[in-house]
Backbone as CSV, one residue per row, in Angstrom:
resi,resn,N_x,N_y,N_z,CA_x,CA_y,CA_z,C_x,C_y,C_z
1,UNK,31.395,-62.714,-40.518,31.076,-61.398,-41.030,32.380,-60.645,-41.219
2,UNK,32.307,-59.779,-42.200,33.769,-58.786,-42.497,33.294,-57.692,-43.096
3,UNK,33.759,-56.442,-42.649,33.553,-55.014,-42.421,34.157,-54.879,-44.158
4,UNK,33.425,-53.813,-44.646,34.354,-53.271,-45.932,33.471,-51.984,-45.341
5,UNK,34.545,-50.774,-45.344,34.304,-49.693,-45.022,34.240,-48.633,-46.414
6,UNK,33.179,-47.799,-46.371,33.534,-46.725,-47.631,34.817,-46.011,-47.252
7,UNK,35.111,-45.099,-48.501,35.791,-43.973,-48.509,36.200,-42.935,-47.347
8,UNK,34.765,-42.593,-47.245,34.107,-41.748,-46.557,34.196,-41.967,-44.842
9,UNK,33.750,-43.515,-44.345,33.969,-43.621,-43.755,35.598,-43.731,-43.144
10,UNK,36.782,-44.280,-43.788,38.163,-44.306,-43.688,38.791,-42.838,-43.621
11,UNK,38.197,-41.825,-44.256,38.418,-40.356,-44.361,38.062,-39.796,-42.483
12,UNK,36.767,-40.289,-42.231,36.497,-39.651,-40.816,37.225,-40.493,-39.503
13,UNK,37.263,-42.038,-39.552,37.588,-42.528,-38.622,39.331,-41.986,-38.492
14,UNK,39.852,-41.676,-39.890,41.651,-41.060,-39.656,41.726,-40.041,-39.098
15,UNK,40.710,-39.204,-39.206,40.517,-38.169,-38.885,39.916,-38.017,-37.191
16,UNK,39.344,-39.214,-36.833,39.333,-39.021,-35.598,40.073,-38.975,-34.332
17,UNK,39.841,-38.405,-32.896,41.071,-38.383,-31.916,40.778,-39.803,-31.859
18,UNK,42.476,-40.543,-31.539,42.587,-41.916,-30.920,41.795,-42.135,-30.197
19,UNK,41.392,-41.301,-28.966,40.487,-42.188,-27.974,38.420,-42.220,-28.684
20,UNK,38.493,-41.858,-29.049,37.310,-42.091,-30.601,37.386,-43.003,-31.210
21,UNK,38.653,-43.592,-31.809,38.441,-44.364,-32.956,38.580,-45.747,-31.581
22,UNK,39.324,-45.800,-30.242,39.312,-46.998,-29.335,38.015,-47.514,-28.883
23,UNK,36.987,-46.035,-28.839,35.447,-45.774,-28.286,34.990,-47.174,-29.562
24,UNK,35.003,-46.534,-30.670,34.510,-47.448,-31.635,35.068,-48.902,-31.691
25,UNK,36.172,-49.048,-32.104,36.697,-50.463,-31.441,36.717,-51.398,-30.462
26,UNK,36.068,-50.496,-29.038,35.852,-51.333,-28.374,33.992,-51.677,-28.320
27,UNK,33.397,-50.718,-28.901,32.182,-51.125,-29.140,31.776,-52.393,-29.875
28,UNK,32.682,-52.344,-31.247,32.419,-53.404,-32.274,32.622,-54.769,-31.148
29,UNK,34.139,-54.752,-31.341,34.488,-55.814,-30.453,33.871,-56.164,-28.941
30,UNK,33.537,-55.542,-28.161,32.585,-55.950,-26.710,31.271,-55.852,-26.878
31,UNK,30.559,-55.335,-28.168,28.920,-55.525,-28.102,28.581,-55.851,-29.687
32,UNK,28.965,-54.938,-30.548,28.199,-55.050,-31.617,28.508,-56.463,-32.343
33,UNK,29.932,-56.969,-32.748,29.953,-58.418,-33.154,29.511,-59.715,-32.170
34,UNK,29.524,-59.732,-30.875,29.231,-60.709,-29.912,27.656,-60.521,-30.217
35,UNK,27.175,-59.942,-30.199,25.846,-59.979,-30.740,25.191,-60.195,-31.992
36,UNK,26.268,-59.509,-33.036,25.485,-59.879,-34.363,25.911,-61.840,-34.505
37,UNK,26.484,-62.337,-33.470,26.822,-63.711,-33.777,26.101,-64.501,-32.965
38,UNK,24.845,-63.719,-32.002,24.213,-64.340,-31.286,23.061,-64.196,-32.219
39,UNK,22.796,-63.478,-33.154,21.261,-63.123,-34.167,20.866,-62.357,-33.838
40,UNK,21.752,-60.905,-33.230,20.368,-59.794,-33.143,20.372,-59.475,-34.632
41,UNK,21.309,-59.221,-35.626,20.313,-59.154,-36.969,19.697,-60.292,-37.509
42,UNK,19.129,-61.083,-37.008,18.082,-62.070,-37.623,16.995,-61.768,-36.442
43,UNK,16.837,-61.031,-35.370,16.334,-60.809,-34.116,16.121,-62.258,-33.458
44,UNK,16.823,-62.886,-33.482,17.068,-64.158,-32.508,17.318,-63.630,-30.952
45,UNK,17.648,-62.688,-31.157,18.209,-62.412,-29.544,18.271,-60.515,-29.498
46,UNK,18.007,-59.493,-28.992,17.753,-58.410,-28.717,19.523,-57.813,-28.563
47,UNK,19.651,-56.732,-29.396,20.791,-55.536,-29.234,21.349,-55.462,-27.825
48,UNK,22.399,-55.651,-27.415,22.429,-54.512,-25.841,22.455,-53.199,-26.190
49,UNK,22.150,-53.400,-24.757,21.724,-52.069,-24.279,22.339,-51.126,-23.920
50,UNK,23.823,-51.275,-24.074,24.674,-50.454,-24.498,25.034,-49.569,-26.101
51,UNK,24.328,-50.444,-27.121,24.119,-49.804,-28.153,22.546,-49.334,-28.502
52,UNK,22.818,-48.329,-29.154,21.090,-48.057,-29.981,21.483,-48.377,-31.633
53,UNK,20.860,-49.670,-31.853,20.717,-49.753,-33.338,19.298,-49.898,-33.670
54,UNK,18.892,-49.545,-34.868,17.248,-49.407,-35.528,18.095,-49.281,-36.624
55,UNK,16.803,-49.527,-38.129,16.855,-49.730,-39.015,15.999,-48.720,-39.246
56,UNK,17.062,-47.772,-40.202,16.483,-46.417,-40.765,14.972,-46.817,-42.085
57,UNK,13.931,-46.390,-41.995,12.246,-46.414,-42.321,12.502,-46.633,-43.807
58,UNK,12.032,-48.104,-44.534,11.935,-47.899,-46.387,13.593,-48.027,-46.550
59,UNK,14.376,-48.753,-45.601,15.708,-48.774,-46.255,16.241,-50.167,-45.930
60,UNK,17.370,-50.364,-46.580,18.476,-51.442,-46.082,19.411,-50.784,-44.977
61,UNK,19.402,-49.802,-44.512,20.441,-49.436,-43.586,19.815,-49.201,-42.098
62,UNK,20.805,-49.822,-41.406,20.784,-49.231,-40.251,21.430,-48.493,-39.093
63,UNK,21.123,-47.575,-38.677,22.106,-46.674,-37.349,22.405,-47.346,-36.374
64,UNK,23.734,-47.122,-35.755,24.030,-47.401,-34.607,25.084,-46.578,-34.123
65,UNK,24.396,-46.312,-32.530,25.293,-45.094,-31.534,25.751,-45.588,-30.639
66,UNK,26.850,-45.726,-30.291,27.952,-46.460,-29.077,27.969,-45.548,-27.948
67,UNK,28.203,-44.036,-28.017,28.538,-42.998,-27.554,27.216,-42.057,-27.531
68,UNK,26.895,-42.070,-26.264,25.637,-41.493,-25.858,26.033,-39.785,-25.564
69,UNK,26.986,-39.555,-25.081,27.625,-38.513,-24.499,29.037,-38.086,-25.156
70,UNK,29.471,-37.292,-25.222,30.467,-36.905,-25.716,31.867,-37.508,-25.730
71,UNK,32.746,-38.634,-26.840,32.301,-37.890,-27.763,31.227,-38.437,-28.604
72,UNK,30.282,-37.877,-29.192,29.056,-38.581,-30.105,29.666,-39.551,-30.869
73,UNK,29.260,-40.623,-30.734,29.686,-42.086,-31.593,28.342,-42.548,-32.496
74,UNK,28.200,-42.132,-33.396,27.515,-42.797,-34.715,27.760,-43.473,-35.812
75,UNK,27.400,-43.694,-36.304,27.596,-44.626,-37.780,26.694,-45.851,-38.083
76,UNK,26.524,-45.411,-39.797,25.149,-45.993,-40.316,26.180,-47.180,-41.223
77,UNK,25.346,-48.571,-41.001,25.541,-50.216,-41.476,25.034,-50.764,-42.438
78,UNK,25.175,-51.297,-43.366,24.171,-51.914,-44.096,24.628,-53.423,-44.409
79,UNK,23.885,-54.672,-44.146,24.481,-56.083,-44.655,23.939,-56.284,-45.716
80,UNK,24.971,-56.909,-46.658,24.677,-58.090,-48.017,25.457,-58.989,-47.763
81,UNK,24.343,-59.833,-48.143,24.312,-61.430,-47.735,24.863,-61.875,-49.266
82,UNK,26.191,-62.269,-49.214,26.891,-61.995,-50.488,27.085,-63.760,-50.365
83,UNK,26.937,-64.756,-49.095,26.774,-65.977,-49.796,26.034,-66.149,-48.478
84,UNK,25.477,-67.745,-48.250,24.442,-68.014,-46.990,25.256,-68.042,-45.770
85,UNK,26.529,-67.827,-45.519,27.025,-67.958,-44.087,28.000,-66.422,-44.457
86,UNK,28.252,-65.810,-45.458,28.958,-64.840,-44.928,28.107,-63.434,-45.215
87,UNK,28.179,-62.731,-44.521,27.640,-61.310,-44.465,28.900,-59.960,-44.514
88,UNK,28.309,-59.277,-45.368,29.114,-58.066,-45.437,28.385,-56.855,-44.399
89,UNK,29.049,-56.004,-43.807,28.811,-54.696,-43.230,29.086,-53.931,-43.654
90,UNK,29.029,-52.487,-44.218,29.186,-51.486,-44.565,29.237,-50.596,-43.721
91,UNK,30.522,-49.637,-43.286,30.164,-48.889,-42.325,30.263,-47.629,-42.943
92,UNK,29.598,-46.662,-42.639,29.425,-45.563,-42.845,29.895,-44.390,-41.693
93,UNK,30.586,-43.110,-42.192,30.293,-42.376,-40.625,29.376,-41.471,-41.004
94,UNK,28.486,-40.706,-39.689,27.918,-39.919,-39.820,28.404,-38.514,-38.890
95,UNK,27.959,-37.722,-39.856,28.671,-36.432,-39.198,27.304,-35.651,-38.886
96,UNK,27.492,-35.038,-37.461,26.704,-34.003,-36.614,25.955,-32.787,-37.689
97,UNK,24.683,-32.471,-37.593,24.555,-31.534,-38.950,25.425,-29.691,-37.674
């Protein structure tokens, strides 16, 4: 799998304090990829439980929150299956209304 990030998202993560953008990095790397390589997106095997990901209702995308508590860690994903073994991610950030 390999990340292509929007605009949008590269605009907020620069913009974030260092220990934010480490919050996120160490999420990807200690839960969210060790898992997407075990099949929680094929649901072969269940999310930890250190992350909350769901798949936003009538869409291809889905949320996921690393950071329960301050500082708020969000950002919305979406995969295309651009050949049968590689998958794209899309990361998105989301900002607090």
């Amino acid at each position: 799998m390999r990340f292509i990030t929007t605009p949008r998202f590269a605009r907020d993560y620069a913009r974030s304090a260092p220990e934010h953008r480490r919050l996120f990095q160490q999420a990807l790397r200690e839960h969210f990829l060790p898992a997407v390589r075990s099949g929680a997106l094929r649901r072969d095997t269940t999310w930890p439980a250190t992350l909350r990901i769901h798949k936003l209702k009538e869409t291809s995308i889905y949320s996921m929150t690393w950071s329960f508590t301050s500082p708020d860690g969000r950002a919305t994903f979406h995969v295309e299956n651009r050949q049968r073994r590689q998958a794209d991610a899309r990361l998105e950030a989301h900002r607090q209304p």
